[in-house]
C-alpha positions as a Markdown table, in Angstrom:
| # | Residue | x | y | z |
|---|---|---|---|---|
| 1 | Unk | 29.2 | 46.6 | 85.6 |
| 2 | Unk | 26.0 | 48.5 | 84.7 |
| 3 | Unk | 25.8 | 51.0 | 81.8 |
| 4 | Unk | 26.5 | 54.5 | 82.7 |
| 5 | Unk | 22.5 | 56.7 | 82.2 |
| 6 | Unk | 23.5 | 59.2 | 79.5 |
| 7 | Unk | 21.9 | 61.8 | 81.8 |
| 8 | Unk | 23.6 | 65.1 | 80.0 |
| 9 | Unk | 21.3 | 64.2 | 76.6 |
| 10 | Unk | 17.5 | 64.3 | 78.7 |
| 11 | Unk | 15.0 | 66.8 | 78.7 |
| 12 | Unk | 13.5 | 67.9 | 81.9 |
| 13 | Unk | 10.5 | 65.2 | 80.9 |
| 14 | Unk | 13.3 | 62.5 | 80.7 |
| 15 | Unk | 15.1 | 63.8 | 84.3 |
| 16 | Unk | 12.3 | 63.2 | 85.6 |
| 17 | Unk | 10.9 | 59.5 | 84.9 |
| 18 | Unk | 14.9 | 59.2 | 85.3 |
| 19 | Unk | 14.7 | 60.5 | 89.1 |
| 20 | Unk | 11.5 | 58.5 | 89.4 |
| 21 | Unk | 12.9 | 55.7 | 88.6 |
| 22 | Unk | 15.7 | 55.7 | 91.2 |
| 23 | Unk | 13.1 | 56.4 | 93.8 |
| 24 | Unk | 13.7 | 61.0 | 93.9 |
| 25 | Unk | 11.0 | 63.0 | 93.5 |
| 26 | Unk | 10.5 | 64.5 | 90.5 |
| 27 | Unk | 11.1 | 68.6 | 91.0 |
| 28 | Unk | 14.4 | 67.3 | 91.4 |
| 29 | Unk | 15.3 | 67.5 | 87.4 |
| 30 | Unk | 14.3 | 71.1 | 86.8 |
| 31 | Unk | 17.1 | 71.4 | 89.4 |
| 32 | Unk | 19.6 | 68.7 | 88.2 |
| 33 | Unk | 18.8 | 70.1 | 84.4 |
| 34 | Unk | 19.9 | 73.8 | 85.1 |
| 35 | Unk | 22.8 | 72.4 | 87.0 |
| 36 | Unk | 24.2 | 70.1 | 84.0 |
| 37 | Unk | 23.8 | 72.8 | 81.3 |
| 38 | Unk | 25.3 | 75.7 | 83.2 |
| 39 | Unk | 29.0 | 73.4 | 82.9 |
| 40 | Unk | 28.8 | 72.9 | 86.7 |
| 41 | Unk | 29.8 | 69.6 | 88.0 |
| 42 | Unk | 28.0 | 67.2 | 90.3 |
| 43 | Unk | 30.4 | 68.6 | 93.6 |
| 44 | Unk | 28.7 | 72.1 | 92.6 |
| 45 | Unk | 25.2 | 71.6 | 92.7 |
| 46 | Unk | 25.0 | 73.1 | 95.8 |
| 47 | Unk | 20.8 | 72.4 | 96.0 |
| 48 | Unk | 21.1 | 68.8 | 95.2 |
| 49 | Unk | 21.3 | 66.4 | 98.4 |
| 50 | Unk | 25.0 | 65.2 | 98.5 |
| 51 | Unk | 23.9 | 61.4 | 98.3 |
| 52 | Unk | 21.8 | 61.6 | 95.3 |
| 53 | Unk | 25.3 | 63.5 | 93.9 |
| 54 | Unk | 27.3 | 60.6 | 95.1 |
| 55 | Unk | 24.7 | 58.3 | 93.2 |
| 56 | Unk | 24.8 | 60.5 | 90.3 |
| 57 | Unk | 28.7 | 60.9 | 90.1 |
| 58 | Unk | 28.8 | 57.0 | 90.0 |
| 59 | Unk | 25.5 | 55.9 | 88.0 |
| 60 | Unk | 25.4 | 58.4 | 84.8 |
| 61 | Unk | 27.9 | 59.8 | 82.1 |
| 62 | Unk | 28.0 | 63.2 | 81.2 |
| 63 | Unk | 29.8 | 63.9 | 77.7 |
| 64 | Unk | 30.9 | 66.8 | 76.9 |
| 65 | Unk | 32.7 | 67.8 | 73.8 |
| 66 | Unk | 36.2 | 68.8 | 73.7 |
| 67 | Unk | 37.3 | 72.3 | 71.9 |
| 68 | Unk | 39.6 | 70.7 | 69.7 |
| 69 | Unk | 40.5 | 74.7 | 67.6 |
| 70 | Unk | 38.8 | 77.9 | 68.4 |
| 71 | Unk | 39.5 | 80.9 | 66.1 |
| 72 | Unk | 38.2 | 84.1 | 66.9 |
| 73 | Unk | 38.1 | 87.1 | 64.2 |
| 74 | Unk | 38.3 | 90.6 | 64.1 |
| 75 | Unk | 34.1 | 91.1 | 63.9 |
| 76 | Unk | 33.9 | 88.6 | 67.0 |
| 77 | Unk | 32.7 | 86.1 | 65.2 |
| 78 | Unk | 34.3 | 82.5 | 67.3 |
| 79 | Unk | 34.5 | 79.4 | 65.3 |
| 80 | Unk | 34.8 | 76.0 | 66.9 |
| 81 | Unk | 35.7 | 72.7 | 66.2 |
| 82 | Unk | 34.6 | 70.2 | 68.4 |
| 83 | Unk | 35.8 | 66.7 | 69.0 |
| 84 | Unk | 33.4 | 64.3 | 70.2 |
| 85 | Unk | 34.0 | 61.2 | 72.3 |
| 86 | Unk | 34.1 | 59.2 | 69.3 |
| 87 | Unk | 36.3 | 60.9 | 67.6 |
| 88 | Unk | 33.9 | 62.4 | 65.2 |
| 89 | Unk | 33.6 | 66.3 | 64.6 |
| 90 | Unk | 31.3 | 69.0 | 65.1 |
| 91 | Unk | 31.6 | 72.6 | 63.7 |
| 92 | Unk | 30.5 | 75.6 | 65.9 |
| 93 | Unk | 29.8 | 79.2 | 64.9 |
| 94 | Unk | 28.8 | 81.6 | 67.7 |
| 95 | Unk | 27.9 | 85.7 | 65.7 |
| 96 | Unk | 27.9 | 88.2 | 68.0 |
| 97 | Unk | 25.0 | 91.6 | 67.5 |
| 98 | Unk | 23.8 | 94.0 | 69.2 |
| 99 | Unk | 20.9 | 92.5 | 70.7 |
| 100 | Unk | 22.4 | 89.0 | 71.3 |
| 101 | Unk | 23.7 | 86.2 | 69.4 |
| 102 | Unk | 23.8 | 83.2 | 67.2 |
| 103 | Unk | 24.6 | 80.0 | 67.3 |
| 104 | Unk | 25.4 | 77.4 | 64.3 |
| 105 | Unk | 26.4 | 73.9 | 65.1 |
| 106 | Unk | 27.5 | 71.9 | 61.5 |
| 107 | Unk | 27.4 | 67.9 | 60.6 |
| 108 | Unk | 27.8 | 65.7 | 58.6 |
């Protein structure tokens, strides 16, 4: 069995030579790129051809961290820790202001 193409980790640059490569033009991965970082899955992207969703469902891995705690505090402050698919952990911290928000991701 071929590796699974780790598609969730490219930039729009990388979608593209990626799309290329299977023979899909390339305005394709602006599309494919907002789809995969809104949380949607492959059935959802709704301006995608259903074969190339097919072929992605089938060729490429998408990895996606699982909450493994989430505490939120009285200020709104939400802390996260992740688990990762090998096990490992990640720390999150989303702050909440006024005029929008910030994000800390921790490792070690």
């Amino acid at each position: 069995m071929a590796e699974l193409f780790d598609i969730l980790s490219c930039n729009i640059s990388e979608l593209e030579e990626y799309l290329i490569s299977i023979n899909e033009p390339k305005y394709r991965a602006k599309q494919l790129f907002s789809w995969l970082h809104s949380g949607r899955t492959f059935d959802g992207m709704t301006n995608i051809p259903k074969k190339l969703r097919e072929y992605l469902k089938e060729n490429t891995l998408v990895r996606i961290p699982e909450i493994e705690e989430k505490y939120i505090s009285c200020d709104g402050t939400v802390k996260y820790l992740f688990r990762l698919e090998d096990g490992e952990h990640v720390e999150g911290v989303r702050m909440a202001y006024k005029r929008g928000g910030s994000l800390c991701i921790s490792t070690q």
